[in-house]
MILUM-878257 format. One record per residue (C-alpha): residue number from 1; chain; y, z, x. Coordinates in steps of 0.5 Angstrom, whole numbers. Layout:
N
SITE   k c     Y     Z     X
SITE NUM A     Y     Z     X
...
// end
This chain:
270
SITE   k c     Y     Z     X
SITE   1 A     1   120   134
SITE   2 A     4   121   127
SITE   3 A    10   115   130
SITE   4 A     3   111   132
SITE   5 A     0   111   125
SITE   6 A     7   111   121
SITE   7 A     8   104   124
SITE   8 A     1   102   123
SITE   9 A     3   103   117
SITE  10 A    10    99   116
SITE  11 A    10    93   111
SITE  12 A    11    88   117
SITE  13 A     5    90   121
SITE  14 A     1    86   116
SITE  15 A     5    80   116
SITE  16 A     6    80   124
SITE  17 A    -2    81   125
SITE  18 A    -2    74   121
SITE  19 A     4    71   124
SITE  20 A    -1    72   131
SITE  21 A    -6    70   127
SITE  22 A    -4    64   125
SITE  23 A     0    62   132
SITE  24 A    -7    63   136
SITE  25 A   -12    59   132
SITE  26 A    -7    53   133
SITE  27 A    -6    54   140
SITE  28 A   -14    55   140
SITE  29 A   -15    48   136
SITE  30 A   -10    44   139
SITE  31 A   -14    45   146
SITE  32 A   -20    44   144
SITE  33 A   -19    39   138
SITE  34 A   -21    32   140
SITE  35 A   -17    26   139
SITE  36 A   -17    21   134
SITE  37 A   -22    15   137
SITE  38 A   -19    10   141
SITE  39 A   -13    12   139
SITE  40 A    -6     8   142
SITE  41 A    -3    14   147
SITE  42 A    -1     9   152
SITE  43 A     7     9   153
SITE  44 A     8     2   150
SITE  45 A    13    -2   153
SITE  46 A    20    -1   149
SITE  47 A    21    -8   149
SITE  48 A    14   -11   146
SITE  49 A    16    -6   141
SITE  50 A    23    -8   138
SITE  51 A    21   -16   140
SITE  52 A    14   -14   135
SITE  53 A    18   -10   130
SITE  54 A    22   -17   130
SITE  55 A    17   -21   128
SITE  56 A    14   -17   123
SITE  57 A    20   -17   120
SITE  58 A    21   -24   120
SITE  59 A    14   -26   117
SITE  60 A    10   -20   114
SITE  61 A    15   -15   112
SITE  62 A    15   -20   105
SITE  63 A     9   -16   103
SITE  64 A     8   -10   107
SITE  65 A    15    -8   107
SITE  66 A    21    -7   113
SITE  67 A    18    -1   116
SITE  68 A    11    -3   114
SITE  69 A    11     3   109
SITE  70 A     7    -2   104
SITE  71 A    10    -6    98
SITE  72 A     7    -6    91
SITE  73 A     6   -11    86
SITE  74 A    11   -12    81
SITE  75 A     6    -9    75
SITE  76 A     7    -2    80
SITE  77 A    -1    -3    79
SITE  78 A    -3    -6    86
SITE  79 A    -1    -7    92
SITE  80 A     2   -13    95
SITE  81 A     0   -11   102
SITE  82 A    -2    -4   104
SITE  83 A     2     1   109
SITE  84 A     0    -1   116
SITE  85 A     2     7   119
SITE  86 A    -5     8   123
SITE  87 A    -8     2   123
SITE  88 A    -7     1   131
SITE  89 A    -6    -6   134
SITE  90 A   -13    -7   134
SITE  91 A   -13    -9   125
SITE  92 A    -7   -13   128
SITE  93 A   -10   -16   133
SITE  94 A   -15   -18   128
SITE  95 A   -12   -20   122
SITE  96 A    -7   -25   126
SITE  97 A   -12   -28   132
SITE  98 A   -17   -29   126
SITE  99 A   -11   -33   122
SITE 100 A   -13   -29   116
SITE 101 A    -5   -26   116
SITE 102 A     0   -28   114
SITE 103 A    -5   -31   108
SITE 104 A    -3   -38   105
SITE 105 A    -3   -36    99
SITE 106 A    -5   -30    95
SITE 107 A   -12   -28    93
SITE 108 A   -18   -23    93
SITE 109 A   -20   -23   100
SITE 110 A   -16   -27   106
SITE 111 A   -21   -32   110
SITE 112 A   -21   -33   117
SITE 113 A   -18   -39   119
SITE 114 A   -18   -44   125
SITE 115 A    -9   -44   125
SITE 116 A    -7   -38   128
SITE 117 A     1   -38   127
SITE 118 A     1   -34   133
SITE 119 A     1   -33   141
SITE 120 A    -3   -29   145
SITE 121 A     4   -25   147
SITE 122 A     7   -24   140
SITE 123 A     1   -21   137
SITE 124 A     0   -16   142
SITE 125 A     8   -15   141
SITE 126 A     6   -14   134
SITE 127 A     0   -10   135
SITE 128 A     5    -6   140
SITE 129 A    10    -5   134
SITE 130 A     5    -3   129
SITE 131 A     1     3   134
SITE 132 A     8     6   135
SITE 133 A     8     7   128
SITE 134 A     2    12   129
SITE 135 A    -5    13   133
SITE 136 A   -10     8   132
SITE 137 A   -15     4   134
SITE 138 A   -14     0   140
SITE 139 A   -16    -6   143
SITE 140 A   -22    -7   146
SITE 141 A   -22    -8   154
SITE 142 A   -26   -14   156
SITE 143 A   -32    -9   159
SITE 144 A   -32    -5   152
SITE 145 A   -34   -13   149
SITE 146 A   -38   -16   154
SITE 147 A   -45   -18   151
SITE 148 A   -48   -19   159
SITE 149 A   -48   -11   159
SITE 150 A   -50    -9   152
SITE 151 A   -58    -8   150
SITE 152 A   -59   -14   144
SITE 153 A   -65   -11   142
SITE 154 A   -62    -4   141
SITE 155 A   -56    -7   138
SITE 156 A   -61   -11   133
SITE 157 A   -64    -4   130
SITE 158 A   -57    -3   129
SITE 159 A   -55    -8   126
SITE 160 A   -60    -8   121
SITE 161 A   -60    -2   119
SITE 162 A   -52    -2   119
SITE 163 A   -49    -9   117
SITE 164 A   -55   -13   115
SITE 165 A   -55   -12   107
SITE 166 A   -47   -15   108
SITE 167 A   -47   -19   113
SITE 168 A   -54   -22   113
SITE 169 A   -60   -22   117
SITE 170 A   -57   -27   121
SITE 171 A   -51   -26   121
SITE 172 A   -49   -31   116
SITE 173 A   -46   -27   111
SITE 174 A   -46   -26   104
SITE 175 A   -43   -26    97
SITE 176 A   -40   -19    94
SITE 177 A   -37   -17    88
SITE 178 A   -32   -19    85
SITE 179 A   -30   -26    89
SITE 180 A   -31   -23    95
SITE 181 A   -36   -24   101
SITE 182 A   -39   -21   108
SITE 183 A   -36   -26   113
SITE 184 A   -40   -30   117
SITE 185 A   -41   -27   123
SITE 186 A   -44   -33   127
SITE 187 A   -39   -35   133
SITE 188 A   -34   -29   133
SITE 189 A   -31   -27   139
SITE 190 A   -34   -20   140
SITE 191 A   -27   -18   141
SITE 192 A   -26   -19   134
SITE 193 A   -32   -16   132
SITE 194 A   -31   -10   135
SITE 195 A   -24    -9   132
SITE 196 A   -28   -11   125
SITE 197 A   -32    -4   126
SITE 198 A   -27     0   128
SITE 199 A   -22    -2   122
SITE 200 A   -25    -4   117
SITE 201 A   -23   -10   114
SITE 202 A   -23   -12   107
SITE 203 A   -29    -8   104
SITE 204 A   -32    -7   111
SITE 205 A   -33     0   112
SITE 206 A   -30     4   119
SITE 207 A   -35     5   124
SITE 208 A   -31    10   129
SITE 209 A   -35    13   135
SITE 210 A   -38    18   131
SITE 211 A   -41    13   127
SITE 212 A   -43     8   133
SITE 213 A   -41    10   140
SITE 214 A   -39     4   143
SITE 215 A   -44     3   147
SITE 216 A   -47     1   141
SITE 217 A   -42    -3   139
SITE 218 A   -43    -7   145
SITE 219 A   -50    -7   143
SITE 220 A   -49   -10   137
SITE 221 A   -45   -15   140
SITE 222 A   -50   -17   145
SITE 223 A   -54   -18   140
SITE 224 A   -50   -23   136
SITE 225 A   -48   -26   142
SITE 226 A   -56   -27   142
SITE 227 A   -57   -30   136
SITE 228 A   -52   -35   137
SITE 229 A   -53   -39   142
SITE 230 A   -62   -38   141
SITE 231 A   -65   -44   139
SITE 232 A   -68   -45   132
SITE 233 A   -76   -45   134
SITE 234 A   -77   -47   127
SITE 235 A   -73   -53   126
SITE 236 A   -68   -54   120
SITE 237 A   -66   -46   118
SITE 238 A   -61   -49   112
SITE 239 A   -57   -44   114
SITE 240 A   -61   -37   115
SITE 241 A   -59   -35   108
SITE 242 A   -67   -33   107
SITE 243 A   -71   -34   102
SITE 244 A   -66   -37    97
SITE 245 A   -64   -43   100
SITE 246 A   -71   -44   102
SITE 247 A   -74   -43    95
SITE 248 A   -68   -48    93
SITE 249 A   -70   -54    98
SITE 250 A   -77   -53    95
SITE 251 A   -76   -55    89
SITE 252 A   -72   -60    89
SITE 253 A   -74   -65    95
SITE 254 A   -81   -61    93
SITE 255 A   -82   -63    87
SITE 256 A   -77   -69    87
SITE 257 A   -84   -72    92
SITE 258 A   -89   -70    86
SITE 259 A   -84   -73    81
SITE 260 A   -83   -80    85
SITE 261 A   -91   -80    87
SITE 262 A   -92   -79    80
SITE 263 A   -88   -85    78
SITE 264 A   -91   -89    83
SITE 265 A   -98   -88    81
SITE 266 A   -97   -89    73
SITE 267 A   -93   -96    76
SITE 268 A   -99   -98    79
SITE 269 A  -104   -96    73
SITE 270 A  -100  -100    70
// end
């Protein structure tokens, strides 16, 4: 019993005891922690991988570095263009098949573009190099965007509550600070609206699975699918801008028809 208590007492015991410690809450945590929402963890194709890691090289590694590792201005104040390790294939799939990337020519926010540089095949290629480089968000399957099995009601509540005061009541954008603005939303393809969600682009807040779960990403896509292909039951909507551009039309053809009447009459007093 006294060679039981002498060694209970050793120096070492205690750092043992925390050395165990220490070992068993990791294993414990890695069992059950959850993984990172829609992480990359599919083997990718070794091939799709040195083939995007070439045209990343070729044409974005001018501002983001060789190895994506981001690039800073020459003042070392800014950066050129950010690091890429964690973004996922989806931000690719996004900034390129929305032919915001590469930009044309600097400025405070890339606009989407019809001109998209890149097949289908080369940005999947890229988006494969990019998730090699660390989880992150995949891109959606056709089921996750399908507008035909989301909820458009539902998906308007969220909607409203979540991307309204940027994106418009109707979707149809709007103006942030310092040049910069809430893209239009009208005839986006949900693909590309559910990748938006997920990554964050621009100064759009990430909405991941705990923030909206993907059903009611799709619902939200539903939603903007609805509003699309609706007719307008009051006529001109002037864009759907609201009030501002409505006040605006008032005045101007409002007024300028009191102004033309009132010349008109003062000539025929006349």
């Amino acid at each position: 019993m006294n060679a039981l208590a002498a060694r209970r007492r050793h120096p070492a015991a205690i750092a043992v005891l925390l050395m165990i410690g220490l070992f068993l809450t990791g294993a414990v945590y890695a069992a059950v922690a959850p993984e990172p929402a829609d992480a990359t963890s599919l083997a990718l194709p070794a091939q799709s991988v040195e083939e995007g890691k070439a045209l990343f090289r070729a044409n974005c590694a001018s501002c983001h570095g060789l190895n994506a590792q981001g690039r800073p201005t020459g003042n070392g104040n800014q950066i050129a263009g950010p690091p890429l390790a964690g973004v996922g294939a989806a931000a690719v799939d996004f900034q390129v098949g929305t032919g915001r990337m590469p930009m044309t020519q600097p400025g405070v926010q890339a606009s989407r573009s019809e001109s998209v540089k890149f097949s289908d095949e080369e940005i999947a290629a890229m988006g494969a190099y990019i998730a090699s480089l660390a989880p992150g968000p995949a891109v959606p399957d056709a089921e996750a965007v399908d507008p035909t099995k989301g909820d458009p009601a539902r998906g308007g509540q969220i909607f409203r509550v979540n991307c309204a005061m940027c994106h418009n009541f109707a979707g149809s954008g709007g103006a942030l600070t310092r040049g910069k603005y809430a893209p239009s939303l009208r005839d986006v393809t949900g693909k590309h609206v559910y990748e938006a969600m997920v990554t964050g682009p621009q100064s759009m807040p990430v909405f991941n699975n705990a923030n909206i779960t993907p059903e009611d990403k799709r619902n939200v896509i539903a939603f903007l699918t609805t509003i699309d292909q609706e007719k307008a039951p009051g006529g001109m909507t002037l864009g759907s801008l609201g009030p501002v551009t409505e006040g605006l039309f008032a005045w101007v053809f409002g007024l300028g028809i009191l102004v033309g009447c009132a010349v008109w009459l003062g000539s025929k007093a006349a």
